[in-house]
C-alpha positions as CSV (number, residue, x, y, z in Angstrom):
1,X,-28.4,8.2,5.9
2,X,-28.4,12.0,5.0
3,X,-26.9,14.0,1.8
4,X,-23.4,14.0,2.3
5,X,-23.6,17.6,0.9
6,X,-26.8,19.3,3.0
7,X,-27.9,16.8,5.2
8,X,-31.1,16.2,4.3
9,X,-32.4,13.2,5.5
10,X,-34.1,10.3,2.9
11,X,-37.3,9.7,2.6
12,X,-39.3,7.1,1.5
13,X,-40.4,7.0,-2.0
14,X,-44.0,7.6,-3.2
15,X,-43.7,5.0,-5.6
16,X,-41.2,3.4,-8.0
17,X,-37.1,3.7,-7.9
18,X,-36.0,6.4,-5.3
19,X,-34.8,9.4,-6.8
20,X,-31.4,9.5,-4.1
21,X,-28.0,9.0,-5.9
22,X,-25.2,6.7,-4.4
23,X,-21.8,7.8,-5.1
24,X,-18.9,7.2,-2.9
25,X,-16.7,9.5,-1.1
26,X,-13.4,8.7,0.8
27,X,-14.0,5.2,0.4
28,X,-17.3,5.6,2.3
29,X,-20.9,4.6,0.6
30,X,-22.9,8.4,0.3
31,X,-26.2,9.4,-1.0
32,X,-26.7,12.6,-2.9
33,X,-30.4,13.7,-2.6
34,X,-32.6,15.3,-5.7
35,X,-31.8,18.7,-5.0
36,X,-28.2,18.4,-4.9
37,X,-28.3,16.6,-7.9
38,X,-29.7,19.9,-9.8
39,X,-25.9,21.6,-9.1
40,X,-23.9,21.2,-12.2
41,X,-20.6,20.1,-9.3
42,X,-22.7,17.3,-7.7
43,X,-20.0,14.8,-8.9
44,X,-17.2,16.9,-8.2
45,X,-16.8,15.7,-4.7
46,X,-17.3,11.8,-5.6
47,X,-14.5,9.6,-6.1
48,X,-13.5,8.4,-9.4
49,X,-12.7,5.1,-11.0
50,X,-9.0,5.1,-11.9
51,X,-10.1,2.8,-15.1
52,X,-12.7,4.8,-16.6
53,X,-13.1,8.2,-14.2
54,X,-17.0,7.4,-13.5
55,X,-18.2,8.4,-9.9
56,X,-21.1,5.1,-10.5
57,X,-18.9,3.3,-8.1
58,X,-20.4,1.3,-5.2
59,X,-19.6,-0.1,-1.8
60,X,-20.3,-4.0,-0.9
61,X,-18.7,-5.9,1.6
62,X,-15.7,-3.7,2.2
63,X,-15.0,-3.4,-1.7
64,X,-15.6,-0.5,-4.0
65,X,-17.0,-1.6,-7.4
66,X,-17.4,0.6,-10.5
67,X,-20.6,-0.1,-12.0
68,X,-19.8,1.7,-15.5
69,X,-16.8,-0.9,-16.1
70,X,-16.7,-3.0,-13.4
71,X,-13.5,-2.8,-11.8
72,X,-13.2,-3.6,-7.9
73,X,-10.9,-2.9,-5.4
74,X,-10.4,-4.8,-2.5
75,X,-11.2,-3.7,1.4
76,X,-7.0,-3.5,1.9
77,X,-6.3,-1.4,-0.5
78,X,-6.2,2.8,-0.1
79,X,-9.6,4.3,-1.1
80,X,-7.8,7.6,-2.8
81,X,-5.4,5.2,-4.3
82,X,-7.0,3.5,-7.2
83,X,-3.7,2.7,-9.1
84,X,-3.8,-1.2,-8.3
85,X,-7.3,-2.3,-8.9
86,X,-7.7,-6.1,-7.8
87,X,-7.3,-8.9,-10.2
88,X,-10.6,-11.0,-9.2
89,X,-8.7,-14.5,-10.1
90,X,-6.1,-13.8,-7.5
91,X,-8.7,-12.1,-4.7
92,X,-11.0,-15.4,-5.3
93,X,-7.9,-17.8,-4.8
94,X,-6.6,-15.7,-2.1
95,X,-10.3,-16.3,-0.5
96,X,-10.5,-19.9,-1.0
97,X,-7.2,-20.5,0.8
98,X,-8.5,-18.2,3.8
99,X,-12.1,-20.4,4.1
100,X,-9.7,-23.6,3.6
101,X,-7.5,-22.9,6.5
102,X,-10.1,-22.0,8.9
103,X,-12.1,-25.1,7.5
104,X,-9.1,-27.3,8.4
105,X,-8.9,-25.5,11.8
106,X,-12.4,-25.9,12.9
107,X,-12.4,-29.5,12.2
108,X,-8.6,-30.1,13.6
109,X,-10.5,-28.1,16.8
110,X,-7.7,-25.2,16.8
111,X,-11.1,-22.7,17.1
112,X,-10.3,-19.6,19.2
């Protein structure tokens, strides 16, 4: 994956962490390479937590968590809309009765 801001393509590390930044932009995981990082704007363009206004936020499995605070918000909702973070009771309970249903469908045989 390049720099979203000049394209640069990663490389591997010589040894120890990688020097890259990952940020996210439009809802979309980005990396930000060591010579972008030297611009005083490099965050600029990042999105922003609407709890805390960090740009440490992260993409896994369709959900964008910020890592200074920790709140997430779910696949469904808006990526420039950050107003109505996820409650993780209710997304965990909502998940549970998803795998329960299609537990009870695959051994009722109602698969596909």
């Amino acid at each position: 994956m390049p720099c979203f801001r000049c394209g640069v393509r990663q490389s591997d590390p010589d040894r120890g962490p990688s020097t890259w930044k990952r940020g996210v932009r439009g809802g979309r995981q980005v990396l930000i390479c060591p010579q972008c990082q030297r611009t005083a704007d490099w965050t600029d363009d990042l999105d922003r937590c609407p709890s805390c206004a960090a740009t440490a936020l992260a993409r896994a499995l369709g959900d964008t968590v910020c890592r200074a605070c920790g709140v997430t918000v779910g696949a469904a909702a808006d990526p420039l809309d950050w107003t109505a973070p996820l409650d993780s009771a209710t997304t965990a309970a909502g998940l549970t009765d998803e795998v329960a249903a299609a537990i009870a469908r695959v051994l009722r045989g109602d698969v596909g």
